[in-house]
N, CA, C and O of each residue as an XYZ file, in Angstrom:
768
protein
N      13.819     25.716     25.044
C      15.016     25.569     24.241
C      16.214     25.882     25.133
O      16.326     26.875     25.851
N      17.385     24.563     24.933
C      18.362     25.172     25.972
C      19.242     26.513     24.875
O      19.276     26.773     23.672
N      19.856     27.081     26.152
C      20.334     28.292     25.689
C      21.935     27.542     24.856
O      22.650     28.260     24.157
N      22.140     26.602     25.013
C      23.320     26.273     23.834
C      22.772     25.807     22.446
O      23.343     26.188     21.424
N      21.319     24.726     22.367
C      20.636     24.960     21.244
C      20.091     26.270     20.553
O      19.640     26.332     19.410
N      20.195     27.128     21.302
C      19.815     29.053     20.993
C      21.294     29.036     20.318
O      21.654     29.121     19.143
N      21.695     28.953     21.008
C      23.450     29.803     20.646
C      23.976     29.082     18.998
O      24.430     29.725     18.052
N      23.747     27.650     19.061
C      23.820     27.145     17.623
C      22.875     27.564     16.639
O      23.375     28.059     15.629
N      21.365     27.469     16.697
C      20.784     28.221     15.994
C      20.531     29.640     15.533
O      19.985     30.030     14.500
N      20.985     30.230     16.405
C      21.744     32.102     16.439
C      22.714     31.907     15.427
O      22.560     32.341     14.286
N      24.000     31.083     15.913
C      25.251     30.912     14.399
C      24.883     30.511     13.349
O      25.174     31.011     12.262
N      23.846     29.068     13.631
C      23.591     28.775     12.117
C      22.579     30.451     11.401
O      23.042     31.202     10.543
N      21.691     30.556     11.840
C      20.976     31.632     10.924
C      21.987     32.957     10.322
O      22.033     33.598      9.272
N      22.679     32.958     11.507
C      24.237     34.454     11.117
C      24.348     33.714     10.124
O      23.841     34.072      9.061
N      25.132     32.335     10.238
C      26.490     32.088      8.968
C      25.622     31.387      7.823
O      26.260     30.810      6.943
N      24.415     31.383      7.763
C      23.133     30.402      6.333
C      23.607     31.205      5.432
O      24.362     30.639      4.642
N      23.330     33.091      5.131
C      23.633     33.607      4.012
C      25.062     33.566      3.646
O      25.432     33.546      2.472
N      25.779     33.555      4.552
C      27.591     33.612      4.295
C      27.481     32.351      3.341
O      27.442     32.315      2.111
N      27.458     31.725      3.911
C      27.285     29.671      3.555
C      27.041     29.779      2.129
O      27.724     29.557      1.129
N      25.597     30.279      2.387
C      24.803     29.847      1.170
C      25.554     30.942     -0.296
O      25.726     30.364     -1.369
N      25.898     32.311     -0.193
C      26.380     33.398     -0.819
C      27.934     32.589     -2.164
O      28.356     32.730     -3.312
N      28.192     31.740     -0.841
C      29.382     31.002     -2.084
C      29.176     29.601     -2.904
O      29.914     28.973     -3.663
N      27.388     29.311     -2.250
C      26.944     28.353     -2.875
C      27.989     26.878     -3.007
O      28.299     26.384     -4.091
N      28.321     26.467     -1.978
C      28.924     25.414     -1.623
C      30.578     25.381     -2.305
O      31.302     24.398     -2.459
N      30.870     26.926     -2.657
C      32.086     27.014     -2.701
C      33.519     26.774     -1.799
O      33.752     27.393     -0.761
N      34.468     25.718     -2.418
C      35.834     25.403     -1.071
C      36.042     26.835     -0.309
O      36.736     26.786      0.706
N      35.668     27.729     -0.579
C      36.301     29.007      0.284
C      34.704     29.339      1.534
O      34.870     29.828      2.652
N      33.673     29.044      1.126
C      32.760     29.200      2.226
C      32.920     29.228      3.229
O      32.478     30.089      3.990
N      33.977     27.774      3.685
C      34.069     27.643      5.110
C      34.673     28.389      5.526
O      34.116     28.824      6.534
N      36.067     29.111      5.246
C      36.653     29.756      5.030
C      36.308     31.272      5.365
O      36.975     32.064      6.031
N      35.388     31.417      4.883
C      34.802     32.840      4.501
C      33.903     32.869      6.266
O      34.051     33.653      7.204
N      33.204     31.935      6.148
C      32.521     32.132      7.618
C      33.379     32.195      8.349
O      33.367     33.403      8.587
N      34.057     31.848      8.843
C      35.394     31.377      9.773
C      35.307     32.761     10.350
O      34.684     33.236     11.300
N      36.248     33.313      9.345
C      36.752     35.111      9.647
C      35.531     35.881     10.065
O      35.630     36.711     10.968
N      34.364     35.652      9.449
C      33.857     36.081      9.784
C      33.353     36.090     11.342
O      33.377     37.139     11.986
N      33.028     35.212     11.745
C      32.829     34.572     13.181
C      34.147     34.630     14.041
O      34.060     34.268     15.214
N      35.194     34.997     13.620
C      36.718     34.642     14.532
C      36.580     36.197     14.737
O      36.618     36.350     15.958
N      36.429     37.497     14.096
C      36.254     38.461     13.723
C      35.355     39.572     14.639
O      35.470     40.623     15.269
N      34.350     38.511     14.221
C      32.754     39.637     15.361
C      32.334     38.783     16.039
O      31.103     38.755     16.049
N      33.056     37.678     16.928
C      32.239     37.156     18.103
C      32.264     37.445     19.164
O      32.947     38.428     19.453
N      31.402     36.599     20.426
C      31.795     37.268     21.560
C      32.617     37.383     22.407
O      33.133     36.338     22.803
N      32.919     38.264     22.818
C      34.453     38.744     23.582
C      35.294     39.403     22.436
O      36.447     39.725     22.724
N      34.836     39.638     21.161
C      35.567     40.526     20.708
C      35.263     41.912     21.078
O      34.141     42.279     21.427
N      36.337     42.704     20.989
C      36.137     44.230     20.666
C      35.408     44.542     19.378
O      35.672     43.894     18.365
N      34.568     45.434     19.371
C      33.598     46.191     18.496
C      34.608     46.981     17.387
O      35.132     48.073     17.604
N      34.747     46.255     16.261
C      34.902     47.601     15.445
C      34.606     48.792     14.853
O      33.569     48.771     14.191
N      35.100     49.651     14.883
C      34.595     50.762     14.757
C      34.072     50.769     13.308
O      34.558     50.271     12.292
N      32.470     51.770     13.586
C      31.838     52.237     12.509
C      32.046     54.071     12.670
O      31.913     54.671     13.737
N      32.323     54.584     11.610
C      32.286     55.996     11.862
C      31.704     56.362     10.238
O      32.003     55.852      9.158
N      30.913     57.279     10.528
C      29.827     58.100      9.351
C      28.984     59.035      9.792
O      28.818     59.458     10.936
N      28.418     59.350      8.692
C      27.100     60.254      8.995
C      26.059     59.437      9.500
O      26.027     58.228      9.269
N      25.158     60.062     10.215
C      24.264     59.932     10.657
C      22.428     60.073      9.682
O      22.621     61.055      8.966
N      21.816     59.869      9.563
C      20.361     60.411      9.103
C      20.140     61.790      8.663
O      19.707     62.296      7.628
N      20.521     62.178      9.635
C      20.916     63.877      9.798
C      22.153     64.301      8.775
O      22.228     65.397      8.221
N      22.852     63.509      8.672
C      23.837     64.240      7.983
C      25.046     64.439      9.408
O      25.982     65.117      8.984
N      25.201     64.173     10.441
C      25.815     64.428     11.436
C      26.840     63.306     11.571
O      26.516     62.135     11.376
N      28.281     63.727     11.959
C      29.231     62.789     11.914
C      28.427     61.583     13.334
O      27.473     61.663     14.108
N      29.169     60.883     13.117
C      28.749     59.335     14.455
C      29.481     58.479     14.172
O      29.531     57.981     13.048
N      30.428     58.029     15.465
C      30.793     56.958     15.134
C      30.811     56.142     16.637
O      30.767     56.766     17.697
N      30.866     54.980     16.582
C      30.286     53.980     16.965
C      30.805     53.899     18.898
O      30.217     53.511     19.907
N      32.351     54.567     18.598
C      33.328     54.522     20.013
C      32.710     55.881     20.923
O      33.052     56.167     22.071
N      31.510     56.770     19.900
C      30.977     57.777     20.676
C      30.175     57.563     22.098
O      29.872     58.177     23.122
N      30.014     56.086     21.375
C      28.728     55.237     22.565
C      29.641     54.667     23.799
O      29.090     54.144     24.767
N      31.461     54.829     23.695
C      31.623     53.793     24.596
C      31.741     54.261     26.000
O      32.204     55.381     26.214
N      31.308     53.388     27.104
C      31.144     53.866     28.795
C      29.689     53.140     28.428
O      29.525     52.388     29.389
N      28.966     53.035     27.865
C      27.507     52.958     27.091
C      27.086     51.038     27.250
O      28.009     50.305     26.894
N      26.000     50.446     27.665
C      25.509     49.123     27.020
C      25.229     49.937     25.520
O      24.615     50.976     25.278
N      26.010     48.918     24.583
C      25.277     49.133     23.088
C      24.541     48.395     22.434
O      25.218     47.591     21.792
N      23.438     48.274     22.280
C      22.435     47.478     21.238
C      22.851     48.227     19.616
O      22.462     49.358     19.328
N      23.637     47.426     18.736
C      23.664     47.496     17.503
C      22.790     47.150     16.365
O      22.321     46.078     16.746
N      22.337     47.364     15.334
C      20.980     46.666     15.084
C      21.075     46.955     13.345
O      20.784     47.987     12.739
N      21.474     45.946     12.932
C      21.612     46.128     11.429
C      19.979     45.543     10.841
O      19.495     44.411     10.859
N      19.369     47.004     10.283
C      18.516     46.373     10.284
C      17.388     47.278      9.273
O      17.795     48.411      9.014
N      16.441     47.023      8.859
C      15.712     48.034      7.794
C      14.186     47.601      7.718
O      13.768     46.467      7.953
N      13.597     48.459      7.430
C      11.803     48.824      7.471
C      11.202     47.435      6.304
O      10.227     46.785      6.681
N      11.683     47.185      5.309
C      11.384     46.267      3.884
C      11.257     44.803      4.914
O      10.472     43.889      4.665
N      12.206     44.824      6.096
C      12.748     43.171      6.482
C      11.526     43.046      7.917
O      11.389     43.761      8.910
N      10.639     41.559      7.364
C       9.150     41.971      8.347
C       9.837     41.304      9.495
O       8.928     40.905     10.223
N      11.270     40.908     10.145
C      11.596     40.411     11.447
C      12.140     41.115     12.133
O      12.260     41.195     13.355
N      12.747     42.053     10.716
C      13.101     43.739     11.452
C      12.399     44.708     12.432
O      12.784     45.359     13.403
N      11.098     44.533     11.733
C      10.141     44.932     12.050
C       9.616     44.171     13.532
O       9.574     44.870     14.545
N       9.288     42.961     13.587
C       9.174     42.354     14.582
C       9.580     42.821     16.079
O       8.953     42.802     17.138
N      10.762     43.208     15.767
C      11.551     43.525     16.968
C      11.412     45.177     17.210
O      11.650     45.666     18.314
N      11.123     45.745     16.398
C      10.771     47.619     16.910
C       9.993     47.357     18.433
O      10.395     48.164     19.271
N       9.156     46.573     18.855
C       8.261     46.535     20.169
C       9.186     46.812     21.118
O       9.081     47.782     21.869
N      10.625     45.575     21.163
C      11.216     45.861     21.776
C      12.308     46.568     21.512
O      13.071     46.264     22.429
N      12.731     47.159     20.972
C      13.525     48.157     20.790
C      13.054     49.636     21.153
O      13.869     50.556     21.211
N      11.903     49.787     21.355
C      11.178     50.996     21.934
C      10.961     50.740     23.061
O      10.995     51.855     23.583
N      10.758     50.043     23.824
C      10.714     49.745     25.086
C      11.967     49.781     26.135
O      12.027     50.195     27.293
N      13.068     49.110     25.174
C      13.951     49.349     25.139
C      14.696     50.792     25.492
O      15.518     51.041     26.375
N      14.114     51.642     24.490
C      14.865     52.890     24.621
C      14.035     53.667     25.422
O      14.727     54.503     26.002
N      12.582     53.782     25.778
C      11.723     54.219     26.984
C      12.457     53.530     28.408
O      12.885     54.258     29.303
N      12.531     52.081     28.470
C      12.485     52.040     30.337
C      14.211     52.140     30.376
O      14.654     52.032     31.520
N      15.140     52.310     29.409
C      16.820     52.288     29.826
C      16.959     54.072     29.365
O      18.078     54.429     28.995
N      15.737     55.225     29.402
C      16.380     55.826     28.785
C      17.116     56.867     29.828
O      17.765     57.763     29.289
N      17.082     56.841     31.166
C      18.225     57.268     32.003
C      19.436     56.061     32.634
O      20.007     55.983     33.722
N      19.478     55.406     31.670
C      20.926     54.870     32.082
C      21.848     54.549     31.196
O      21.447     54.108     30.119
N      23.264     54.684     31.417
C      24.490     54.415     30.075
C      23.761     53.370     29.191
O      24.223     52.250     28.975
N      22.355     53.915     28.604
C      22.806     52.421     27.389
C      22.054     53.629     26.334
O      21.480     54.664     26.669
N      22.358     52.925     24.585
C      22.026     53.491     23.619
C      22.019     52.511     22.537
O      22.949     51.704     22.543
N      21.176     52.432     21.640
C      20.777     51.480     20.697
C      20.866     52.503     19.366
O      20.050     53.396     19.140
N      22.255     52.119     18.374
C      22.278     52.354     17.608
C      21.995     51.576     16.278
O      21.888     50.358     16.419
N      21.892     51.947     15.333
C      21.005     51.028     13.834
C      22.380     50.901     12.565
O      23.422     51.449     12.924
N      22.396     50.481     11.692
C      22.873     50.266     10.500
C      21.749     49.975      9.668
O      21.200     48.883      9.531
N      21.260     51.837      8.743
C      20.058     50.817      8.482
C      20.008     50.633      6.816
O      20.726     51.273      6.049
N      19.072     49.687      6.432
C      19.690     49.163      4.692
C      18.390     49.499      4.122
O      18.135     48.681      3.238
N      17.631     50.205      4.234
C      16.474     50.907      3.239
C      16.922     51.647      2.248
O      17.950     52.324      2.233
N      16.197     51.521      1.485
C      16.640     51.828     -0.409
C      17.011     53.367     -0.273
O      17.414     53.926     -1.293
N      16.892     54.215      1.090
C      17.245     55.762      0.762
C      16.989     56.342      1.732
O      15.892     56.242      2.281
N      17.846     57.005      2.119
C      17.908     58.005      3.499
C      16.055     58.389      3.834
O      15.316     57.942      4.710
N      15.837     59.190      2.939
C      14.386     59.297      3.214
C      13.456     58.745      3.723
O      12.656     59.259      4.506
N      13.471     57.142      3.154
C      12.517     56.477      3.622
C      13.034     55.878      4.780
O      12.196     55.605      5.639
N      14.286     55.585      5.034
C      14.621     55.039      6.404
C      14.481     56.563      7.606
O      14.045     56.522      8.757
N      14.762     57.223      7.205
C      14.254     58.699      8.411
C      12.770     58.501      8.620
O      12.406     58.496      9.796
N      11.268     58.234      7.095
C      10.009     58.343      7.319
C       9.979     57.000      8.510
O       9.478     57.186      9.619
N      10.566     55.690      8.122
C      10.412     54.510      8.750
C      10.518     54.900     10.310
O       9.589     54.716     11.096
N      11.662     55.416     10.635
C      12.225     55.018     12.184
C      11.484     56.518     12.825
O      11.838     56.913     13.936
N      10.661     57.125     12.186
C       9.564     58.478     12.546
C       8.397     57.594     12.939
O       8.067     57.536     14.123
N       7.669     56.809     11.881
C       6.702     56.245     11.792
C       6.765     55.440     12.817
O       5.679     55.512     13.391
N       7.598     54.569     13.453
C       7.437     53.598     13.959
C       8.189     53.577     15.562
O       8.270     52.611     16.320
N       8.771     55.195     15.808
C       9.170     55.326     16.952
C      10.003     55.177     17.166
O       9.856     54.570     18.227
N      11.082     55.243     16.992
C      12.544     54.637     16.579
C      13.118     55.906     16.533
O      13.421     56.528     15.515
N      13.266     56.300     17.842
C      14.293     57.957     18.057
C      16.063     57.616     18.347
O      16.724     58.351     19.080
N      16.607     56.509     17.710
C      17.831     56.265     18.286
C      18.810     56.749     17.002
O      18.222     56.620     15.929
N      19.835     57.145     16.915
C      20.468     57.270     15.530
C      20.950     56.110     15.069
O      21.262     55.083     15.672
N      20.980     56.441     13.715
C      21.430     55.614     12.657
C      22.523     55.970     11.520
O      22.593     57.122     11.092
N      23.256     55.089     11.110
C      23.758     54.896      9.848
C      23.051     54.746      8.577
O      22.144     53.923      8.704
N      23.139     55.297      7.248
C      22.240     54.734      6.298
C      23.322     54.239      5.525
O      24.151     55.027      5.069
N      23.436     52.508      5.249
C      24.490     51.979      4.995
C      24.216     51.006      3.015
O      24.707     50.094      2.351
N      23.032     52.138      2.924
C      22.618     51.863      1.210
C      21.768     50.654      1.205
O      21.775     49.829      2.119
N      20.963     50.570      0.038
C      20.197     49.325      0.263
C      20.408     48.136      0.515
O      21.631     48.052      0.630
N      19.916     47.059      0.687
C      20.167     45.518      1.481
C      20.924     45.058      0.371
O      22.030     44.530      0.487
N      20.295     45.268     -0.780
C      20.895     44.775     -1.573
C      22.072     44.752     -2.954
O      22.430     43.945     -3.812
N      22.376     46.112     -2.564
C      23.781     46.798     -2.520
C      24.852     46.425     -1.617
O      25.982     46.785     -1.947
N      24.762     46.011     -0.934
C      26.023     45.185      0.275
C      26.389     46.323      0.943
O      27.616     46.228      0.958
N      26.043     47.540      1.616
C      26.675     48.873      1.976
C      27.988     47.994      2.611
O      28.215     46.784      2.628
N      28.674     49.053      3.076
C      30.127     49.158      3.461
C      29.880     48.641      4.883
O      30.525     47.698      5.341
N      29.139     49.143      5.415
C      29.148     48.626      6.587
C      28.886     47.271      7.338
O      29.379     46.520      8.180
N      27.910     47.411      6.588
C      27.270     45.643      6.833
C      28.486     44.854      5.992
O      28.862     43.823      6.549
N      29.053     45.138      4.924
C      30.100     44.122      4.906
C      31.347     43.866      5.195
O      32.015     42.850      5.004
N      31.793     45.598      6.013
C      32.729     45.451      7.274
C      32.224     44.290      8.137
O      32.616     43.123      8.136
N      31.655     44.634      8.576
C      30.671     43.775      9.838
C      30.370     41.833      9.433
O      30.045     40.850     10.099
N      30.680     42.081      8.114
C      30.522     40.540      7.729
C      28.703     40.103      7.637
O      28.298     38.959      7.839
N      27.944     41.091      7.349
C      26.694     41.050      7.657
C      25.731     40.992      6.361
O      25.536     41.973      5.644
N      25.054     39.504      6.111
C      24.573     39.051      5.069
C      23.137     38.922      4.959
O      22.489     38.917      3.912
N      22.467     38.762      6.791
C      21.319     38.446      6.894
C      20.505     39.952      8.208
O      20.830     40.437      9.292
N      19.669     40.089      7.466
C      18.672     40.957      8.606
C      17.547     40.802      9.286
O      16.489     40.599      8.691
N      17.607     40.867     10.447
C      18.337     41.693     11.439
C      19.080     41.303     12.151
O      18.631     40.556     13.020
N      20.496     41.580     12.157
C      21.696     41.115     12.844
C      22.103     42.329     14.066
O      22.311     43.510     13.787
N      22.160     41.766     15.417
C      22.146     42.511     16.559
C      23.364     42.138     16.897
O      23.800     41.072     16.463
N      24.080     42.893     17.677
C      25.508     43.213     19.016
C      24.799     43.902     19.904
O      24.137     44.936     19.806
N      25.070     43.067     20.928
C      25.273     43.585     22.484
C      25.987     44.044     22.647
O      26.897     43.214     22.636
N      26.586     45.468     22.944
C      28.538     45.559     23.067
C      28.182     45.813     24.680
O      27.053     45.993     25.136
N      29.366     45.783     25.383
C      29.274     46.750     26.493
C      30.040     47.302     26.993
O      31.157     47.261     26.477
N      29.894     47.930     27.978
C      30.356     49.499     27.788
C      31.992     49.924     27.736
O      32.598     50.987     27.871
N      32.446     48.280     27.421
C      34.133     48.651     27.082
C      34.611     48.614     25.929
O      35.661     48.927     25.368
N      33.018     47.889     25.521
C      33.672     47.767     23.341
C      33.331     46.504     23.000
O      33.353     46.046     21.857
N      32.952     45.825     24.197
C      33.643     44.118     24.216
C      32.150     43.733     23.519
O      31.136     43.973     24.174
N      32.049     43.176     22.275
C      30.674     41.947     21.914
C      30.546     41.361     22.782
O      31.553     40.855     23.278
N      28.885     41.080     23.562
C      28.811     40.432     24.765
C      27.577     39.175     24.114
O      27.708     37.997     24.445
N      26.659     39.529     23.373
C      26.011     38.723     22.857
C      25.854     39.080     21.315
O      26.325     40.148     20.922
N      25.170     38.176     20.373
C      25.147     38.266     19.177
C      24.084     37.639     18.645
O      23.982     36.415     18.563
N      22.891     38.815     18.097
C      21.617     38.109     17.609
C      20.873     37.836     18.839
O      20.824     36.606     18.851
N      20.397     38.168     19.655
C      19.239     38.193     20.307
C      18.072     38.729     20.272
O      17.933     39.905     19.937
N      17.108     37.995     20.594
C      15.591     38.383     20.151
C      14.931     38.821     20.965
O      15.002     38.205     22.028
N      14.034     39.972     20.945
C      12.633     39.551     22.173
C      13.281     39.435     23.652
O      14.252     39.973     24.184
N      12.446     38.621     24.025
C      13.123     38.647     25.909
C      14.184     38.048     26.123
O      14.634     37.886     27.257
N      14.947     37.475     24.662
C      16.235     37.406     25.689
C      17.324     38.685     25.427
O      18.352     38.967     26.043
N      16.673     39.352     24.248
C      17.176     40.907     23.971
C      17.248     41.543     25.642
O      18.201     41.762     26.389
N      15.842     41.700     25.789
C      15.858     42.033     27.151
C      16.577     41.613     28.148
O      17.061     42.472     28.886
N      16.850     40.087     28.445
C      17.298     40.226     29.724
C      19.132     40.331     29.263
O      20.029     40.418     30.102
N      19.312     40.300     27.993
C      20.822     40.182     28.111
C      21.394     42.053     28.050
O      22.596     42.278     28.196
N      20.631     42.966     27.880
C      20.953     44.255     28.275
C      20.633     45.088     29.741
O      21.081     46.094     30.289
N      19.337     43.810     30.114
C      19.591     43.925     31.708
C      20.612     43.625     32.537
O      21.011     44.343     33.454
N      21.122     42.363     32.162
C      22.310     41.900     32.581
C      23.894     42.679     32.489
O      24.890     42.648     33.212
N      23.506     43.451     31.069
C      24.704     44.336     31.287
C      25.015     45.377     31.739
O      26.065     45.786     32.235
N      23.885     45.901     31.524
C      24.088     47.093     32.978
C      23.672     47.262     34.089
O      23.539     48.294     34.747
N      23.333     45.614     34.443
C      23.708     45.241     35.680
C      25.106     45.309     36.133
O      25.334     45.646     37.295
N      26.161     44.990     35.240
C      27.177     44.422     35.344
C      28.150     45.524     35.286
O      29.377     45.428     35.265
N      27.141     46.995     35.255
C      28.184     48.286     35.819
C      28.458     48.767     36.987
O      27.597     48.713     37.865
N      29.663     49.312     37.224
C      29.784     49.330     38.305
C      28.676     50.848     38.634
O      28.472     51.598     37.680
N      28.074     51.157     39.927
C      27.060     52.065     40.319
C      27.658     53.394     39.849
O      26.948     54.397     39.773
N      28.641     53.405     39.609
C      29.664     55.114     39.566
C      29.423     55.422     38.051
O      29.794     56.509     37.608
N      28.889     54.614     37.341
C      29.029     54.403     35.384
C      27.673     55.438     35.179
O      27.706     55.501     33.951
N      26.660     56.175     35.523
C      25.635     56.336     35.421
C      24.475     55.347     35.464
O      23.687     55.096     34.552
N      24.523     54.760     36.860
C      23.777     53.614     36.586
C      22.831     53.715     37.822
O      23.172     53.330     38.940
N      21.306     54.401     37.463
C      20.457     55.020     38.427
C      20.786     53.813     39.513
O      21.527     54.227     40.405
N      20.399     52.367     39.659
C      19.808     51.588     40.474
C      19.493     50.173     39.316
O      19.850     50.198     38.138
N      18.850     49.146     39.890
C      18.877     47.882     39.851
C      17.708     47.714     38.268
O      16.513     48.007     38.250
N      18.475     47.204     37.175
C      18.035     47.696     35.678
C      16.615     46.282     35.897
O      16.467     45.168     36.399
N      15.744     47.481     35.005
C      14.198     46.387     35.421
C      14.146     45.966     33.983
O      14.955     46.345     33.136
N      12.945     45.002     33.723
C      12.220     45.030     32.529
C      11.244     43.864     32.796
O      10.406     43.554     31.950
């Protein structure tokens, strides 16, 4: 698959629930627009600030100097799930260098999203941004309709990719902290 047929099918799957949510309403297009003009790439990251799992303040600019993997995403959603392999791998082979993978996560209750990301290895913090199907605040800051919706940020704030899967998850957070300079905390030449 070329990587511009990726990049259209990445937007179409983002903007299907936006689309579909106004059910072929004149404002749909509309509605995606902002959304996509908003959180694409080369934008700056807007800030999320809340509690944490813990109960601990966090907010999102805590990560910046940081590659950020963002990850709106919850235990109920089985593609969510899909991707924990690499998201643990993830946080094992990058875990001495500026990067950190934070969550937005939409499970029906703090509890079970703390048992989930215990169970399944998932030591990174999180947001608990209320169930999927409550619209939490965050995910609809974020313009975020479908799960699991990923940001690449890096380490200046800047969205570098959006929605990546699997190995190209991988190589596009290799690539970014490749793309630090050696003085950033950046042991040597990022593997995977």
């Amino acid at each position: 698959m070329t990587s511009r047929l990726a990049a259209s099918l990445a937007l179409t799957v983002f903007l299907y629930p936006v689309m579909t949510e106004a059910r072929g309403a004149p404002q749909a297009k509309a509605v995606a627009g902002r959304v996509v003009n908003a959180l694409t790439v080369g934008k700056k990251a807007p800030e999320i600030a809340g509690a944490d799992l813990d109960g601990r303040p966090m907010r999102l600019t805590d990560f910046q100097g940081r590659v950020v993997l963002l990850v709106f995403s919850g235990d109920w959603c089985g593609i969510c799930r899909s991707e924990y392999p690499y998201e643990r791998f993830l946080q094992e082979l990058y875990r001495n260098w500026p990067f950190a993978i934070v969550s937005v996560n939409s499970d029906p209750d703090v509890a079970s999203a703390k048992r989930a990301m215990a169970a399944n290895g998932l030591m990174f913090r999180s947001w608990w941004d209320g169930a999927a199907s409550a619209s939490g605040t965050i995910a609809t800051a974020w313009g975020v309709d479908g799960w699991p919706t990923t940001y690449l940020i890096d380490a200046n704030g800047t969205i570098r990719f959006v929605d990546l899967r699997s190995e190209d998850l991988l190589k596009g957070v290799k690539q970014l902290l490749a793309e630090m300079p050696a003085g950033r905390g950046r042991p040597g030449t990022p593997q995977n």
